[in-house]
N, C-alpha and C positions, 0 to 999 in steps of 0.2 A: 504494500500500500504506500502510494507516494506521500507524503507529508510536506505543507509550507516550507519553502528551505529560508533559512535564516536572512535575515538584512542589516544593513546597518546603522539603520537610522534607530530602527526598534528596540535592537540587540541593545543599542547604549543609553536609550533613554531605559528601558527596563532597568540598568543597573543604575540609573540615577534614585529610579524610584525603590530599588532595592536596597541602596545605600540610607535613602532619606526616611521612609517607615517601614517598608514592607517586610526587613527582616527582619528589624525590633517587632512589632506590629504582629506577626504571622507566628515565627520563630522564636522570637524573645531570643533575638541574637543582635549585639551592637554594633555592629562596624566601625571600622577603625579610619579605614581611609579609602578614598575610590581618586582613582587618575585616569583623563582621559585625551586622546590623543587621536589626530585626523584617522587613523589604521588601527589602533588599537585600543585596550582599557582593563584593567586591574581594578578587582574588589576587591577589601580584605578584610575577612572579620575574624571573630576568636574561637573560629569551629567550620567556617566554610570561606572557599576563596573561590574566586570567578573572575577569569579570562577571556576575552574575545578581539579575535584577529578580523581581520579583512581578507588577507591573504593567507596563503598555507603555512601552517604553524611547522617549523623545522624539528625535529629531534631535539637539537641541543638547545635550542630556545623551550620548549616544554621541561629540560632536563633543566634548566637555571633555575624555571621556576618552581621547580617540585623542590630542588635541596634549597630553596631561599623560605617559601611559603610551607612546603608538605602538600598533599593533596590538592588538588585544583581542577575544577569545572572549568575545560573548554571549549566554546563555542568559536567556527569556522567552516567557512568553506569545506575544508581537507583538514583530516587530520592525521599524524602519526599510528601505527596500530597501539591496538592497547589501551589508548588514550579514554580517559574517563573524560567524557564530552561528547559533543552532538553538531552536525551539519546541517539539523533540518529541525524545527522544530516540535521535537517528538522525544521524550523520556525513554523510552524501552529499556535502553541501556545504562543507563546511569544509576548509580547507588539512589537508595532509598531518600535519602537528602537530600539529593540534588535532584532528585529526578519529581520528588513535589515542590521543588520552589517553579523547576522548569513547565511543571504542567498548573502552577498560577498563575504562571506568564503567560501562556496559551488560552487561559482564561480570559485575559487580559487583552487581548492581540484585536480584536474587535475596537476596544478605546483605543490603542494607540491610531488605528487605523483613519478612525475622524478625528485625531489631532498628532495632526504630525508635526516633527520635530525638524526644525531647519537648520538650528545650527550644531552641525553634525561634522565639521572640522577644526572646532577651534579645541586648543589643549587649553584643559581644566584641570583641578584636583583640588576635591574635598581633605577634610582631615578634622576629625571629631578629636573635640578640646574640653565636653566635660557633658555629663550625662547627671540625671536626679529625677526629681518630681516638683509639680507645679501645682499654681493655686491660681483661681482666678476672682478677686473679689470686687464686688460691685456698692458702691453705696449714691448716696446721692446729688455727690458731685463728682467723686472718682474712680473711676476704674483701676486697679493696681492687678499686671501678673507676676506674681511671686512666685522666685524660680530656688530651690532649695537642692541644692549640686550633692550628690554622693562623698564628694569631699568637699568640704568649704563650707562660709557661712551661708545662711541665708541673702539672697538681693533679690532686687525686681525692677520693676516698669511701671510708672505712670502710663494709659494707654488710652491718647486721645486720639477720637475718631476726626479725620476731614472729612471723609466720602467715603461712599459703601467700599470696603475694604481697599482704604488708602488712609494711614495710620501715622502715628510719630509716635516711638517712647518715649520718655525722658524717666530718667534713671531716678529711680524712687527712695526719698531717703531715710522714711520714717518704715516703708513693710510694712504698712500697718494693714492690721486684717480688719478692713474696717468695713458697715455693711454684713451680705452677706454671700458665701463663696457661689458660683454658680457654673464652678468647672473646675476638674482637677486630673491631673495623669501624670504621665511620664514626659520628659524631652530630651533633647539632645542638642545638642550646639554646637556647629562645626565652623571653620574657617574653609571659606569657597574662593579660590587663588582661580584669575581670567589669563588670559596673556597682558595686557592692560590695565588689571581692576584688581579688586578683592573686596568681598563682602562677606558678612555674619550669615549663617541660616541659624536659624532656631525653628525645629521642628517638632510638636505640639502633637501627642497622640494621646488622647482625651480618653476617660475612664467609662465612654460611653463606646469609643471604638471611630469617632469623629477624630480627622487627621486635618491640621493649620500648617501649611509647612511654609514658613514664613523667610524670605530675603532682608536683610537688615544694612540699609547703607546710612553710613554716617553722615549727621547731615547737623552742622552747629554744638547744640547741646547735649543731640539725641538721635535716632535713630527716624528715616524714614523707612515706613514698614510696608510690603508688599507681599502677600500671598501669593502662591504660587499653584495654577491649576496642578487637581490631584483625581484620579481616578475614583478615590477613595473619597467616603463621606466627609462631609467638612463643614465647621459650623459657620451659619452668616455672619459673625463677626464675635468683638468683643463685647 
């Protein structure tokens, strides 16, 4: 049976959204760092890693990455025999791990499809800089998200709205839980490095199963804040 063969527009926006919740989200697994590149793109997390080429992936190029990473899912055209990985969009062969993240993507392939992704040569790379849980409290003049990191103190966010989801923080100084909360989960907080640029994600997976995966550019005193389309359920705002 012939099966979708792989592309690569798809192949790297999946690992974007694999990096950003899907495998906290899915797996309750963190990732560490995701880099991308016009040809290529490296996942990496603390239990699964994910590769995908454009072109045929060599022997000694697959052997780097096994003694560098350990195990590794990859996706290409061609592969080496042996190879724990897929040329078409189809599990069969891949370990029990890899082969259910592969057939959520497949689930998936439908969304990507009515939004595609265009910029699909620039080099990128993520890198997660602190992980915890969140609060979101409301009262009747302020909104505060309060972000409590696995290591470190407590901080947060003042978070005023301009326009339906077009935001600015300003760094909150009192945390006051003031009001009352009306959202709370896990997040993460990565540095996103452009060729040009760099910006904050802060990404927001809510205890309802609602994902905020939010771009944070520095803007004055504080951050302008922009969401970022998600496949996934996502709340109207703050």
């Amino acid at each position: 049976m012939k099966h979708r063969p792989l592309d690569l527009a798809t192949v790297r926006e999946s690992f974007v959204f694999l990096y950003r919740c899907w495998l906290e989200k899915y797996w309750h697994v963190v990732p560490q760092k995701l880099a991308l590149t016009e040809t290529d793109g490296m996942l990496i997390g603390p239990s699964m890693q994910f590769y995908y080429c454009t072109n045929e992936v060599a022997p000694v190029t697959l052997d780097e990455l096994q003694n560098r990473y350990g195990a590794v899912c990859v996706l290409a055209p061609t592969l080496p025999p042996n190879t724990v990985g897929v040329t078409e969009w189809h599990s069969e062969r891949l370990p029990k791990n890899y082969a259910d993240v592969l057939e959520f993507l497949v689930s998936k392939l439908s969304w990507f499809d009515g939004h595609p992704e265009r910029a699909i040569t620039r080099n990128e790379a993520y890198e997660t800089s602190e992980t915890g849980s969140f609060e979101i409290w409301k009262a009747k003049q302020t909104t505060r998200l309060l972000l409590q990191p696995e290591q470190g103190d407590l901080y947060g966010y003042a978070v005023i709205t301009n326009s339906h989801k077009d935001y600015f923080f300003k760094r909150s100084r009192s945390c006051s839980k003031e009001g009352k909360i009306v959202a709370c989960g896990r997040y993460k907080r990565s540095e996103h490095r452009l060729e040009s640029s760099k910006r904050t994600n802060l990404d927001l997976i809510y205890q309802n199963g609602d994902v905020f995966m939010l771009s944070m550019i520095v803007a004055g005193a504080g951050y302008k804040v922009f969401p970022r389309l998600s496949p996934e359920p996502s709340p109207e705002g703050f």
